[in-house]
N, C-alpha and C positions, 0 to 999 in steps of 0.2 A: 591529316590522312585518316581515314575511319575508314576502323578496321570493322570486318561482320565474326560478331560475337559466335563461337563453337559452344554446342551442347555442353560443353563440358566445363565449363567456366561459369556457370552458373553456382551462388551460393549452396542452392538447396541439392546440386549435383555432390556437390563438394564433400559437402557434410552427408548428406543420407544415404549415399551408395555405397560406403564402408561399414554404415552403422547397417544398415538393410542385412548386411551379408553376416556380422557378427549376432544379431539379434536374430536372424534365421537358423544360423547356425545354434543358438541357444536353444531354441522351440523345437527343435527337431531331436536336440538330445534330450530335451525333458520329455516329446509325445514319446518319442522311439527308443529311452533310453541310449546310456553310452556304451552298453553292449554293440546294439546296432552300429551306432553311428564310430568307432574303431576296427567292429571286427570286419563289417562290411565295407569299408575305407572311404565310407561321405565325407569325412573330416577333409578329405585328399580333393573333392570337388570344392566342399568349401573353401579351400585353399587356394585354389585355383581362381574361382569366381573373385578371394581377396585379392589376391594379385592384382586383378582385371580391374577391381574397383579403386586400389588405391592408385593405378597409376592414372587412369582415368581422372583421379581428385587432385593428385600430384600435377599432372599436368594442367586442368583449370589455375591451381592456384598459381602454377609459372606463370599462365596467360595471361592471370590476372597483374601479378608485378609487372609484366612485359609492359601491358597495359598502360600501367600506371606509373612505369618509368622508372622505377625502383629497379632494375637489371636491363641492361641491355647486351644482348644476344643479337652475335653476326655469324654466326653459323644454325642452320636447324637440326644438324646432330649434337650441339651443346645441348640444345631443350630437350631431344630424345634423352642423353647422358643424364641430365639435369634429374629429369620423372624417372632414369632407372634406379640412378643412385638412392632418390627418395625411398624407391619399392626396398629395394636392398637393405634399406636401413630400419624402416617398417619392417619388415620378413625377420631378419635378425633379434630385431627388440621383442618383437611377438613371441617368437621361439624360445629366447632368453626368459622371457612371460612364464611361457609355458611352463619351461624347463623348473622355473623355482618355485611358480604354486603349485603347479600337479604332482610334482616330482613324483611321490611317492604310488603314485598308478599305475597298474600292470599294463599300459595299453601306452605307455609313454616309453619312448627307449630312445637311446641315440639314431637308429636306423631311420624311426616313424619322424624325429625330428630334422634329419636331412632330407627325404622324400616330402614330407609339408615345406620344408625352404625351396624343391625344385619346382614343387608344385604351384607354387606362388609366383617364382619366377618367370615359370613356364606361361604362368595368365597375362604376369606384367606386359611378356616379349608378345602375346597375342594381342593387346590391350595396345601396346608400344605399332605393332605392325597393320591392324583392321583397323581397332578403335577412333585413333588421334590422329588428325590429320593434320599437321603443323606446318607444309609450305605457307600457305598464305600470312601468316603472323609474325614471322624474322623477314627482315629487311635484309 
């Protein structure tokens, strides 16, 4: 059976549309400063955008096991489950991230660090609902 390959299962998806967004996110605090980018709350779009990107890669690299026969998947809300869980787990570890190298920044607080985990979530569930179209690939 051959299956037609999604945008998103692509190597170079996988890998550079996480990095794109964390390497954007960098350039934008060094032109504009991290004044700008907390007090005005682009960190919160970039978040958002993360979300969007990792579930995006999250789910190429399910396609790809799928693919390859390394999991097999009899439901398509296990692979939705499968890419949120991922996002969840990325979001967490990020924050965790945050949390223990910046700690000591006036612009990091518990509040800023649950509003960036919703806001991430918030992209995945956009990413999980527009982005990824997953009937055609579960049997």
């Amino acid at each position: 059976m051959d299956i037609e390959k999604p945008y998103y299962s692509s190597i170079k998806i996988i890998v550079l549309m996480p990095l794109l967004v964390y390497i954007s996110s960098k350039l934008f605090t060094i032109i504009f400063g991290e004044e700008t980018f907390y007090l005005y709350m682009v960190d919160k779009i970039f978040h958002l955008f993360g979300g969007i990107s990792v579930s995006i890669s999250a789910a190429g690299v399910v396609w790809q096991l799928l693919r390859r026969g390394i999991i097999v998947l009899q439901d398509k809300i296990v692979f939705g489950f499968l890419v949120f869980g991922f996002l969840c787990f990325v979001i967490i570890s990020w924050e965790i991230y945050e949390y223990i190298v910046f700690y000591p920044q006036k612009y990091l607080t518990y509040t800023d660090l649950i509003i960036d985990m919703i806001c991430g979530l918030i992209g995945g569930l956009i990413a999980l609902l527009f982005c990824i179209d997953i009937k055609p690939y579960i049997q």
